[in-house]
ROTI-73960 format. One line per 3 residues: number of its first residue (from 1); their letters; for each residue x, y, z of C-alpha. Coordinates in steps of 0.25 Angstrom, whole numbers, m for minus. Layout:
// residues N
NUM> a> X:Y:Z  ...
This chain:
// residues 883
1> xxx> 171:276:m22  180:265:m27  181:271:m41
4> xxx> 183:284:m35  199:289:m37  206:290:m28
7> xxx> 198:285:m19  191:294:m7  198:294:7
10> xxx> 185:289:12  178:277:6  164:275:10
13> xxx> 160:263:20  166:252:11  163:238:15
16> xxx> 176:232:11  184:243:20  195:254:13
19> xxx> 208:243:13  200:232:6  195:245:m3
22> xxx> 210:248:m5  211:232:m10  199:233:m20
25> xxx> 204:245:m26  218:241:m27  217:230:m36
28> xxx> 208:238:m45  196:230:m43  185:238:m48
31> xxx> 174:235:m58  178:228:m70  193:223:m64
34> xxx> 197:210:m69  202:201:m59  200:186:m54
37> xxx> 190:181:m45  190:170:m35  178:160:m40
40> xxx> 170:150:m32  179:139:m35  191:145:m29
43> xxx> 198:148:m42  199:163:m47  194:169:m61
46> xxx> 193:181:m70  183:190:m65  179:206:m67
49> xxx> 174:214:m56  160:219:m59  157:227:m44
52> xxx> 165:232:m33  157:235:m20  160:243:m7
55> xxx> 148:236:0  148:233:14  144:218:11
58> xxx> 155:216:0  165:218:10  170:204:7
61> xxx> 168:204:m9  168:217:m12  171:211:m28
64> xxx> 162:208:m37  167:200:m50  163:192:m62
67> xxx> 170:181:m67  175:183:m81  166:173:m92
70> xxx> 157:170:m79  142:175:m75  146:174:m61
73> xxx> 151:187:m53  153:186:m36  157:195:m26
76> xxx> 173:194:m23  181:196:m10  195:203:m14
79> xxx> 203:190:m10  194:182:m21  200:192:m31
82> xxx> 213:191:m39  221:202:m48  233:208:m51
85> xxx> 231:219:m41  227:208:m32  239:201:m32
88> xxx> 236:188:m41  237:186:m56  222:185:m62
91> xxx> 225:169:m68  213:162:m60  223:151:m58
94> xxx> 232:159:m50  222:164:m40  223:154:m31
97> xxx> 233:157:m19  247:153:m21  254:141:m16
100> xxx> 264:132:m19  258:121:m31  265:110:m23
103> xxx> 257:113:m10  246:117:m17  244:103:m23
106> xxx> 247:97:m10  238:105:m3  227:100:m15
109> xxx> 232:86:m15  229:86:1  215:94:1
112> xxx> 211:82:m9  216:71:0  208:77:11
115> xxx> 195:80:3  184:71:3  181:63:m9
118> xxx> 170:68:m17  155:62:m18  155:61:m34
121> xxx> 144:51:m34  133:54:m44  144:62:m53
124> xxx> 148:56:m66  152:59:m81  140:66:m87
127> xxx> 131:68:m73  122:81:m76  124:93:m64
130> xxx> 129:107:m62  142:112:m58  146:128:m56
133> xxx> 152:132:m66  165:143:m63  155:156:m64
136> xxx> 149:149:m52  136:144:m58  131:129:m59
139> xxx> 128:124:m76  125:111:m78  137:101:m81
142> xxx> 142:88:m84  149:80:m77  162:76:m86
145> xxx> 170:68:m76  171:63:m61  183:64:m53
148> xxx> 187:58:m40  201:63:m41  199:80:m42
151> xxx> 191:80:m29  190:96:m31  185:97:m44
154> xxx> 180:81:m46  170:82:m55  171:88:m71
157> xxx> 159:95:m76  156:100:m92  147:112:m89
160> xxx> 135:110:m99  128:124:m96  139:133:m97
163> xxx> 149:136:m108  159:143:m98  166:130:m95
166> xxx> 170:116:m100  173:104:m91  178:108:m76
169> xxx> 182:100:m65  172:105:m54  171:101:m37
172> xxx> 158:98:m32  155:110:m27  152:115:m41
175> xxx> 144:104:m47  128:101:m42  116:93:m44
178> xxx> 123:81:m44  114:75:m33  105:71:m47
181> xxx> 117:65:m53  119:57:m39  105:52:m38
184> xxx> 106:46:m52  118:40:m50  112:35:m36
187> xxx> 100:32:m45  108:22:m56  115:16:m43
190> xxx> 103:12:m38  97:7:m50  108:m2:m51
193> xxx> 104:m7:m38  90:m7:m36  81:5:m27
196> xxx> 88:12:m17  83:15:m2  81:29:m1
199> xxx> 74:30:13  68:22:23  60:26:36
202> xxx> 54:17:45  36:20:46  28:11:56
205> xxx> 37:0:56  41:m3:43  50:5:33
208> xxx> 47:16:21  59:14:11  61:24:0
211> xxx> 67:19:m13  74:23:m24  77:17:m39
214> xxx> 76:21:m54  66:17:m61  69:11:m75
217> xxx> 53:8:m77  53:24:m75  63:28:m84
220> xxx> 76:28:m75  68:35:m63  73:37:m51
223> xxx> 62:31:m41  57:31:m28  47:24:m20
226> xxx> 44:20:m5  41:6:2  34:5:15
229> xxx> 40:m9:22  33:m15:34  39:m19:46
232> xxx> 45:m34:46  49:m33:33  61:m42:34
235> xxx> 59:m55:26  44:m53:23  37:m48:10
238> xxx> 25:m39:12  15:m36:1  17:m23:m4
241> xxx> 6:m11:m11  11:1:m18  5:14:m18
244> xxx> 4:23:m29  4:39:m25  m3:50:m33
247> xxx> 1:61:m40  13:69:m36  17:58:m27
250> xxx> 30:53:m24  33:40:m14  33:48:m2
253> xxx> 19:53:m2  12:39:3  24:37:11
256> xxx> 22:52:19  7:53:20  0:40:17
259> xxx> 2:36:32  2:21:26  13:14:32
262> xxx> 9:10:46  m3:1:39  8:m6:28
265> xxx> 15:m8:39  4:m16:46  m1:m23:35
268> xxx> 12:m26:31  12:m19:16  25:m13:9
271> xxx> 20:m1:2  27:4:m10  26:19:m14
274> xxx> 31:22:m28  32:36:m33  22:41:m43
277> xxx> 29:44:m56  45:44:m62  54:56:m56
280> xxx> 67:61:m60  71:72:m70  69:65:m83
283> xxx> 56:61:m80  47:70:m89  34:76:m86
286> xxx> 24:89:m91  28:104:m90  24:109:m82
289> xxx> 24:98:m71  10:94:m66  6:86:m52
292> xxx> m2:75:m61  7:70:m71  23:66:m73
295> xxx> 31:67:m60  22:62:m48  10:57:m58
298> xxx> 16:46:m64  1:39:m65  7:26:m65
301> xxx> 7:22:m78  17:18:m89  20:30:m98
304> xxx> 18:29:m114  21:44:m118  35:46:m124
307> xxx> 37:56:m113  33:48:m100  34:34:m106
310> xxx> 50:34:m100  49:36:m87  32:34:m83
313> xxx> 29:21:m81  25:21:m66  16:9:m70
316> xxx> 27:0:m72  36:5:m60  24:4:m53
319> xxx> 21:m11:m56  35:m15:m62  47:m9:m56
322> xxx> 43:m4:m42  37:m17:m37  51:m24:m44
325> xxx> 59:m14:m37  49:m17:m23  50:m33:m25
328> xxx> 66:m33:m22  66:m22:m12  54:m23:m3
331> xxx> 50:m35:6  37:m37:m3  28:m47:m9
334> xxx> 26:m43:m22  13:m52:m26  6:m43:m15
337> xxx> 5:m30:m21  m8:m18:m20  m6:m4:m25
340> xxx> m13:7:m22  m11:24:m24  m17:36:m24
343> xxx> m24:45:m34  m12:43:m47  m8:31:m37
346> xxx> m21:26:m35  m23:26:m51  m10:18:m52
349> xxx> m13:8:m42  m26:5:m47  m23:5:m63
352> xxx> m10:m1:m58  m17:m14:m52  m26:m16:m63
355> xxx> m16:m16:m72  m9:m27:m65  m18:m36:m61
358> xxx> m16:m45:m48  m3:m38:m48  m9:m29:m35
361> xxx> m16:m36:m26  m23:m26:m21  m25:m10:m24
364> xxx> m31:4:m18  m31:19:m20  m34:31:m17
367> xxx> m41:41:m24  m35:35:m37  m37:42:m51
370> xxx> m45:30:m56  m50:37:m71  m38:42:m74
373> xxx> m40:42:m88  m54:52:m85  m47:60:m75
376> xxx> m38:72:m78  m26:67:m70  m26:55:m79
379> xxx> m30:64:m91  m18:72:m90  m9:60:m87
382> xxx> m12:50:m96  m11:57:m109  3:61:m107
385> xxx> 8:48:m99  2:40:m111  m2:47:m122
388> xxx> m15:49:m129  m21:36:m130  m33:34:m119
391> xxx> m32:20:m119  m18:20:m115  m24:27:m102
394> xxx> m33:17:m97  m23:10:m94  m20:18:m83
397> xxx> m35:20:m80  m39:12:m68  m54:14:m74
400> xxx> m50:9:m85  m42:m2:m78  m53:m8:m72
403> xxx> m63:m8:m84  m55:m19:m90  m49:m24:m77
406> xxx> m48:m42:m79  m38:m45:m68  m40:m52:m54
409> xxx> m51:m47:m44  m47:m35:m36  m50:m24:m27
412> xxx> m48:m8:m26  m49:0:m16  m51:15:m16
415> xxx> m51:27:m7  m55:40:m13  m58:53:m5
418> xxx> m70:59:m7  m64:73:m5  m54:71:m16
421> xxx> m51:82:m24  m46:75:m37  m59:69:m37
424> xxx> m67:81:m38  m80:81:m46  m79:97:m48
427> xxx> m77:100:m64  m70:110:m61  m60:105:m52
430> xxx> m46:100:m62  m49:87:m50  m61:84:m57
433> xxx> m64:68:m58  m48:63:m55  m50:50:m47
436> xxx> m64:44:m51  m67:34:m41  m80:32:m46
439> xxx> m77:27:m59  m67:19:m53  m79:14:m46
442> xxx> m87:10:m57  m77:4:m64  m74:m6:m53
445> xxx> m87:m7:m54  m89:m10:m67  m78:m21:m66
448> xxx> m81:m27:m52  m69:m23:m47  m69:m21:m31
451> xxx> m67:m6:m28  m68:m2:m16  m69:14:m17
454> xxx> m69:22:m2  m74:37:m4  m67:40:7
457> xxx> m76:54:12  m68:67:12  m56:62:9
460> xxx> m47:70:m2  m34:65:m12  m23:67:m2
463> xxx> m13:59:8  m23:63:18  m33:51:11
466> xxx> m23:41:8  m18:40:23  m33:39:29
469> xxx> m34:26:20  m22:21:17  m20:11:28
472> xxx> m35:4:23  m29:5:9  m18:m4:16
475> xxx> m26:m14:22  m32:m18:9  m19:m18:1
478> xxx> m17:m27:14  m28:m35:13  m25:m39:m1
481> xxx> m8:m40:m3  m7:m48:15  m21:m57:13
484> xxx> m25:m48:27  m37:m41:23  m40:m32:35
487> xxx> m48:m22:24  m62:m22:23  m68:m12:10
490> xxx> m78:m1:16  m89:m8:4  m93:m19:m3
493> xxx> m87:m20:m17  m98:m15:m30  m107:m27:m33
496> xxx> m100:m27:m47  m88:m35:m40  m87:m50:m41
499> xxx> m100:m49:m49  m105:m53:m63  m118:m48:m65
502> xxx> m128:m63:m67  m141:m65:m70  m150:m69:m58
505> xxx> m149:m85:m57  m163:m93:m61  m165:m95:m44
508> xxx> m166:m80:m41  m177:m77:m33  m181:m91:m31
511> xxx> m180:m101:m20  m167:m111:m23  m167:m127:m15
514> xxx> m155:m129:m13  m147:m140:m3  m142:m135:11
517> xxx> m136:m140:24  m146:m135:33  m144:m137:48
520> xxx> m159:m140:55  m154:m142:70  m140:m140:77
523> xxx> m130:m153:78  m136:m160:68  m130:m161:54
526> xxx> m133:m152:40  m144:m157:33  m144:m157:17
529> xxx> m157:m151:13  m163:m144:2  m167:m131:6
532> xxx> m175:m118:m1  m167:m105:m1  m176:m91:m5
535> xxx> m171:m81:m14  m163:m69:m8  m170:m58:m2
538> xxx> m168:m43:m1  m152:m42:3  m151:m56:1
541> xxx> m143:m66:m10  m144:m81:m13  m131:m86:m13
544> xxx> m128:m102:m20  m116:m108:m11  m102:m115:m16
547> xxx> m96:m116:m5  m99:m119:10  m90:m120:22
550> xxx> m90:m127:36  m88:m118:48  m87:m122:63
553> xxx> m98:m109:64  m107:m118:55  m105:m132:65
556> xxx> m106:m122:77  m121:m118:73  m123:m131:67
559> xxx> m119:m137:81  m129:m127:88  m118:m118:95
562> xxx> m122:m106:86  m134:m97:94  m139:m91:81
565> xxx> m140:m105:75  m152:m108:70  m158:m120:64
568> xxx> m160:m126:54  m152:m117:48  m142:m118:34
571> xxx> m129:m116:41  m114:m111:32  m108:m99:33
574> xxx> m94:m101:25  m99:m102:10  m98:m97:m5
577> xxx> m107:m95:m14  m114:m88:m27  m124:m77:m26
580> xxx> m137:m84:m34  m147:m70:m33  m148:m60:m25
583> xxx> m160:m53:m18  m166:m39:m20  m158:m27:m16
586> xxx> m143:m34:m16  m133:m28:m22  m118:m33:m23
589> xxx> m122:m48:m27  m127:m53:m40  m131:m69:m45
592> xxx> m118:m77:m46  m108:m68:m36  m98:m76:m28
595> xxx> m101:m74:m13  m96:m79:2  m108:m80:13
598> xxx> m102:m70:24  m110:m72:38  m106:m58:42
601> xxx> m112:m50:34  m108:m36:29  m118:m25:24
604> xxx> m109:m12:25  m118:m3:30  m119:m8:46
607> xxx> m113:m3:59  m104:m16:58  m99:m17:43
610> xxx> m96:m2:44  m86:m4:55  m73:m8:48
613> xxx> m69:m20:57  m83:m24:58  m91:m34:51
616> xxx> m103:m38:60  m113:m34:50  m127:m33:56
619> xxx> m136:m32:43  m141:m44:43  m135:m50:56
622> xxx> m148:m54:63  m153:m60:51  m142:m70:48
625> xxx> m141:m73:64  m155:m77:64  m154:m85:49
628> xxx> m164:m76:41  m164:m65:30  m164:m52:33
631> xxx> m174:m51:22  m188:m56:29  m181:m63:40
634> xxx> m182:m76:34  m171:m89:31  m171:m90:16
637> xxx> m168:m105:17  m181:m114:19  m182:m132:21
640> xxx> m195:m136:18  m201:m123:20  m194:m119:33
643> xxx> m183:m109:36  m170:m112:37  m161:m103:46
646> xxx> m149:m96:38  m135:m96:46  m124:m85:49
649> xxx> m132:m78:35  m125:m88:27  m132:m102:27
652> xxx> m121:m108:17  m125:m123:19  m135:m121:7
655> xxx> m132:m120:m9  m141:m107:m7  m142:m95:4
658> xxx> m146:m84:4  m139:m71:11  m138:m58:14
661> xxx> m130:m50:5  m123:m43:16  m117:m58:19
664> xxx> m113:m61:6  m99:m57:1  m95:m56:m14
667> xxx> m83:m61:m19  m74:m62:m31  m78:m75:m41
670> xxx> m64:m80:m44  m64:m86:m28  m67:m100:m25
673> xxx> m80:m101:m20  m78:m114:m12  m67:m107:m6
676> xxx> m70:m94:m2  m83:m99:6  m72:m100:19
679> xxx> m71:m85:19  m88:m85:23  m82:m88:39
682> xxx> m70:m96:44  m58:m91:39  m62:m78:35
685> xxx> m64:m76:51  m50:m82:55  m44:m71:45
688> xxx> m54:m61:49  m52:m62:64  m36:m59:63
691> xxx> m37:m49:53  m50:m41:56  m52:m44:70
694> xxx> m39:m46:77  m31:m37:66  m18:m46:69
697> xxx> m5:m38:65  8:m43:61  17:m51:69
700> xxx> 5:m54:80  4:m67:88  m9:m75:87
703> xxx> m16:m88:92  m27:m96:87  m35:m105:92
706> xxx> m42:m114:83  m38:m118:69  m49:m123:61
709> xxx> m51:m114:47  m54:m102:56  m41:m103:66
712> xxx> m32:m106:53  m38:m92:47  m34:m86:58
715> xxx> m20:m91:56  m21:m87:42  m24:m72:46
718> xxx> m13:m73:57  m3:m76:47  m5:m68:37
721> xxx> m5:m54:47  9:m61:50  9:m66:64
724> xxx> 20:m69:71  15:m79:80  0:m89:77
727> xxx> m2:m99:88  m12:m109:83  m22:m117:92
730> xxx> m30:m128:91  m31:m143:96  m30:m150:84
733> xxx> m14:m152:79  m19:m153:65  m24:m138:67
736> xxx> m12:m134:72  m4:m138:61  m12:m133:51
739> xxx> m12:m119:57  4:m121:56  3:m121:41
742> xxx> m8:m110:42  4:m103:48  3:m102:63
745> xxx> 17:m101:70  10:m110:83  3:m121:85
748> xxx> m5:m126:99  m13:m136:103  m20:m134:117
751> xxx> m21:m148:119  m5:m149:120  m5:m139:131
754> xxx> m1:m143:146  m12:m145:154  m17:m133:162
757> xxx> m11:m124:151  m20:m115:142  m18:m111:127
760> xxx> m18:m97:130  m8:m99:141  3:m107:131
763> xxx> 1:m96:121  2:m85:131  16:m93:137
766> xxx> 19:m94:122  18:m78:118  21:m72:130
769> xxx> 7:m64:133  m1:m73:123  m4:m68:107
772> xxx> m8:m56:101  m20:m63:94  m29:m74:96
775> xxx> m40:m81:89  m51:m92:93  m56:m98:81
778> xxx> m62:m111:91  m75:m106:98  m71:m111:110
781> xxx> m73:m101:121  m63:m108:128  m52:m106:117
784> xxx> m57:m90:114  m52:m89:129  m38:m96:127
787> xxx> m37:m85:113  m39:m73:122  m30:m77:134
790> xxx> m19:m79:123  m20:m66:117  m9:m57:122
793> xxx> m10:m48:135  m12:m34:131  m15:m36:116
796> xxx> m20:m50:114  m32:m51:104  m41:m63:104
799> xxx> m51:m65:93  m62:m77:95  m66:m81:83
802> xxx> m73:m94:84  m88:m95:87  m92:m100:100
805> xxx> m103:m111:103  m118:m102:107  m116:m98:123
808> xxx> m102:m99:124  m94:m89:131  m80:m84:131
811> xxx> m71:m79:144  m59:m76:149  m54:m67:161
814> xxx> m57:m53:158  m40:m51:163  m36:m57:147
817> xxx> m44:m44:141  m41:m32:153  m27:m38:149
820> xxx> m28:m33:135  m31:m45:127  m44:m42:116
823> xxx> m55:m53:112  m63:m51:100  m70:m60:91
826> xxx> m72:m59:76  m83:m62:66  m79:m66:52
829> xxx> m66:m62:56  m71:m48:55  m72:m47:39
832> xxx> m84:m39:33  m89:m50:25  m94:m43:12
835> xxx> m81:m34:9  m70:m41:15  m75:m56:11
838> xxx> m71:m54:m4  m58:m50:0  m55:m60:7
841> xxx> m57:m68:m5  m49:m60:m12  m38:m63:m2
844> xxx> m40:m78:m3  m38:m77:m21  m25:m69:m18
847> xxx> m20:m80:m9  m21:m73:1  m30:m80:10
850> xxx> m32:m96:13  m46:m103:9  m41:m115:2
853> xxx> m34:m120:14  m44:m118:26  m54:m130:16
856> xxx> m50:m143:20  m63:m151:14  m72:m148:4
859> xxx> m84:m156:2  m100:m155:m4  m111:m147:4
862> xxx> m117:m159:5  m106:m164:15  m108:m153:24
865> xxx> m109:m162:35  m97:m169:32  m90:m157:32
868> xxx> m95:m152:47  m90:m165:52  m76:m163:48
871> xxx> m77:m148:54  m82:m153:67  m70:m164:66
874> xxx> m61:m153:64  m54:m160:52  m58:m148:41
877> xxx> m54:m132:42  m66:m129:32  m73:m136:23
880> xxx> m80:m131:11  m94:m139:5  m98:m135:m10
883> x> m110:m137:m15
């Protein structure tokens, strides 16, 4: 209808109505017309009209036009087009409206004045982006030169992807993807300056930070990584562990789904959470991209490939760069680090530790890839990370590791699900064999490396499995980085550990004279006799002694106050020794083993050891309380051709004893023997009672009363879990001082006390409602009354540790307990003997724990007598006879 001529009297239902009809026609705009265009910019340009529409909807634009030497066409409103017809000469220059050049530039020169300054951060000669060229679409550019001057148009770009224009002075609003080109420049910033902090939220009391940093070891990366900081941070350094994720990980996993931070925070742990591989754009990887290798699967190792070698070298950030970057800015200590992982974490964790020896003191995983070099994650990572060369591999084989492993002693542990699917034995399944515990196990094995393997049932690969073990994991990482061991493994180590297969000694089997203090009536002293010992029995070893101790439980018996004391009896229960043969059907010991004597026994298998925070073994209880073997029921220590009673299933005043190998613990052969005999009773208990039994936290209050070796272990344990407040008793001042350097903030003596006035009252005026833990480590029945009636109302927990006389009794008013106050008692401090004994020795090699302090004398078995006259005098805390 438009073409028609002339047009019809009646149009049909036009959108645009007859007068702008009238406009359209009139300045000849039909298909084909050449005229100028108003572009997005505001400026106007050459264009040809290729449709004309009468449509309702193109009332506004009815114009359709393509801009001469330009792809783009759009839509036109009649205003936004410029002709002769129209009005306006067809220069692009003149399409603006007119004014006067004088106003104009005022009007300009104020607009600028008003406008707020530019954000051109990140923008510099030669950043990389895309600007919008003038056919309205975006090519990539350069950036040519920055200025702060032309606000509109501030930035010059040289298109690099389209030869339609040179350099152009553009506004913001036609450049993008310069949030890279910030980041970098933020990135070099804060290279120049260290990490940056990205986030921080607060979780259980202490705060999850995220930080940011490049990374020179990978390449120039730019890096993340979290950090978990307990609570009470400000002027202390905690120990500090790291966690490795698996494949396809970044920090954030552990952090969202472990559910691990309320125990760090409790145990006092800084946890480190590294990413799993370099990022960024110039990081190469495979086409196409795969889950298990390059981005996310970084298997923590130090790239050789020409490809990889740049910016792979997770190892390196792992042990070098991250814990240098952690050192300045994390309260941390960095002589007490573990590491554990997952999967691909739990491989670097392990291969990671044995490759730095000592440098971790302590390490974990779950479901870790152990065999990578035989597993097809390992098979198909390997090669490309590091080439052909297999023994190149090994290196990052924990395996292989362990085969040629000489550094210190140490321990693993590991939980894997039973219900894993990357450990599937189905051939079929591409999952087949990824993990291999069990050659893990048998290389530990092979080795006598301590693994402690949980096949946790049911259980598969997921976060789900990590968080239903993650705080045990914690507490043994605890155990090893705070001296606090509150972990206890679920079984007893393989009988390859701290074992050199020996031949049986020339004794075996025969009955061995030997001396011994042997205790024929009560209150009389030891006699130094020759007696007989018989060779082991079923479930039974002859240990040859080192070592011996005095304990106040051996005086008590010794004094006749014990009701299980029987005489003549060989008394000692704090000892040392070397195993010398061992009877038929034990397993776990062979000839020449370094043991300790434990008088509570373990066997693993009963209602009590299975409990976790029980150790009142039963398996041989009623034989070591009525001094035989469970055997035939016999003593196996005869005097001229009589029995002679065991004690506490120990007897350690003789060369030679003979034991059940449930109380028999097996430790490490680098320890002093002559010291480690202490950890048979006394101070073992002192720890064990505040850690096991009372479970002190952090920034509890405590009294003790009674500060012989026992009373001073206890303020051992207080300190280390970081007491705020340890009240020391006893009446002899040279006790009290000596619990000041043991680290007790006060001192009491009840003898300085006004008349009429109670310990536990001056304690309660003291606290306020008394202290949230108390200990008796006297015996006295009296004083276990003054440790309740200290403890606070509501909460207050007292532990009686001490041994009272046969027939004594304890009391109180049944109001100290309906008010909320807790009595317990403790034996061995709570620690099942077998597993946790060796551990504690392991604590005292790392400085950890104190021995060497608690011996004041040392003197020949011979003296033994001597020795209790200085313990009932009170001028000794232990003394230790060898023989």
């Amino acid at each position: 209808w438009l073409k028609s001529s002339p047009p019809t009297s009646s149009p049909p239902a036009l959108g645009i109505g007859r007068a702008r009809l009238g406009e359209v026609m009139a300045a000849a705009i039909e298909v084909g017309a050449r005229l100028h265009g108003k572009y997005s910019d505001g400026e106007f340009y050459p264009a040809e009209v290729v449709q004309v529409s009468a449509a309702k909807n193109r009332s506004k634009a009815p114009v359709k036009v393509k801009f001469v030497g330009y792809e783009d066409d759009a839509w036109m409103a009649l205003e936004d087009l410029k002709s002769k017809k129209l009005g306006l000469p067809p220069k692009a220059s003149a399409a603006a409206e007119p004014a006067a050049p004088k106003a104009k530039a005022t009007a300009k020169a104020a607009a600028a004045a008003a406008a707020p300054s530019v954000d051109l951060s990140g923008l510099e000669k030669g950043t990389k982006l895309q600007a919008k060229a003038v056919d309205g679409k975006w090519y990539p550019a350069n950036v040519v030169a920055v200025s702060t001057k032309k606000k509109d148009t501030p930035v010059k770009v040289n298109f690099t992807g389209y030869t339609g224009a040179s350099d152009e002075w553009v506004g913001m609003d036609r450049i993008r993807n310069i949030k890279d080109a910030k980041a970098k420049s933020e990135a070099k910033k804060a290279a120049s300056k260290g990490p940056t902090e990205k986030e921080c939220v607060k979780v259980f009391g202490g705060s999850l930070k995220r930080f940011e940093h490049t990374s020179k070891v990978l390449g120039g990366c730019t890096m993340c990584f979290s950090a978990f900081i307990p609570e009470g941070a400000e002027g202390k350094k905690f120990p500090v562990v790291y966690w490795l994720s698996g494949l396809t990980c970044t920090d954030k996993n552990f952090a969202e789904k472990a559910g691990a931070f309320e125990a760090a925070n409790t145990l006092g742990l800084v946890l480190i959470l590294p990413d799993t591989s370099p990022r960024g754009e110039d990081v190469p990887d495979e086409t196409p991209k795969e889950y298990d290798f390059g981005a996310g699967a970084g298997f923590y190792l130090n790239a050789t490939s020409s490809k990889y070698k740049k910016h792979y070298n997770m190892l390196d950030y792992i042990t070098k760069e991250l814990p240098a970057i952690a050192k300045d800015l994390l309260p941390i200590d960095p002589t007490k680090a573990g590491i554990f992982g997952h999967s691909m974490g739990g491989h670097g964790a392990l291969t990671i530790a044995l490759k730095n020896p000592g440098t971790y003191k302590s390490v974990s995983a779950f479901a870790p890839i152990c065999n990578p070099t035989e597993a097809p994650w390992g098979k198909k990572a390997l090669p490309l990370y590091l080439g052909d060369d297999k023994k190149k591999w090994k290196e990052y084989d924990t395996v292989e590791l362990i085969k040629k492993y000489k550094g210190p002693s140490f321990r693993i542990l590991v939980d894997q699900g039973t219900a894993d699917s990357f450990e599937s034995a189905d051939k079929k399944s591409k999952n087949e064999h990824q993990l291999r515990p069990d050659v893990l196990q048998k290389a530990c094995d092979d080795a006598g490396i301590a693994l402690c393997l949980r096949m946790q049932e049911g259980y598969d690969h997921s976060y789900y499995f990590i968080s239903s073990f993650v705080q045990d994991h914690l507490k043994y990482h605890a155990a090893y980085l705070t001296g606090i061991l509150r972990w206890c493994p679920d079984s007893l180590p393989s009988a390859s550990v701290f074992s050199i297969p020996a031949e049986p000694p020339s004794t075996a089997g025969q009955e061995i004279e030997c001396l011994a203090a042997v205790a024929f009536e009560p209150k009389k002293p030891l006699s130094m006799v020759k007696v007989k010992v018989g060779p082991p029995q079923k479930g039974e070893v002859r240990i040859k002694h080192t070592a011996v101790a005095l304990c106040h439980t051996d005086a008590y018996t010794l004094e006749g106050c014990d009701p299980e004391g029987l005489f003549p009896c060989i008394l000692g229960h704090e000892a040392s020794g070397i195993v010398e043969s061992i009877g038929e059907g034990v397993t776990g010991f062979v000839p020449g083993d370094h043991v300790i004597p434990c008088y509570q026994a373990y066997c693993g298998c009963c209602q009590f050891c299975k409990r976790p925070d029980i150790n009142l073994c039963t398996s041989v209880r009623k034989f070591t309380g009525a001094g035989v073997m469970a055997g035939d029921g016999k003593p196996r220590f005869t005097y001229e051709g009589k029995p002679i009673y065991h004690f506490m299933g120990t007897s350690s005043f003789s060369e030679y004893s003979v034991l059940h190998a449930e109380s028999l613990a097996k430790v490490r052969k680098d320890a002093p023997l002559d010291k480690l005999c202490l950890l048979g009773c006394g101070i073992a208990t002192g720890w064990g009672a505040v850690w096991n039994t009372a479970q002190v936290k952090r920034g509890s209050t405590a009294a003790v009363f009674g500060l012989g070796a026992v009373g001073l272990s206890v303020v051992e344990a207080l300190v280390k879990t970081g007491c705020s407040k340890i009240i020391a008793i006893d009446l002899l001042p040279d006790k009290l001082e000596l619990a000041k350097k043991w680290g007790a903030t006060d001192t009491l003596n009840p003898k300085d006390l006004p008349a009429g006035k109670t310990t536990q009252a001056q304690i309660v005026e003291d606290t306020g409602f008394g202290v949230d833990f108390s200990f008796d480590c006297t015996g006295n029945v009296d004083v276990m009354r003054s440790a309740l009636e200290c403890a606070h109302r509501g909460w207050g927990t007292s532990v009686v540790i001490g041994v009272a006389a046969a027939g004594k009794e304890i009391s109180s008013r049944p109001f100290q307990l309906v008010t909320g106050r807790k009595w317990m008692g403790t034996a061995f401090g709570g620690w099942k003997s077998r597993p946790q004994v060796p551990m504690l020795v392991d604590l005292y090699m790392d400085g950890e724990l104190k021995i060497d302090e608690y011996i004041t004398h040392t003197m020949k078995f011979s003296q033994i007598n001597e020795a209790f006259d200085l313990l009932h005098k009170g001028e000794c805390l232990r003394v230790v006879l060898t023989f």
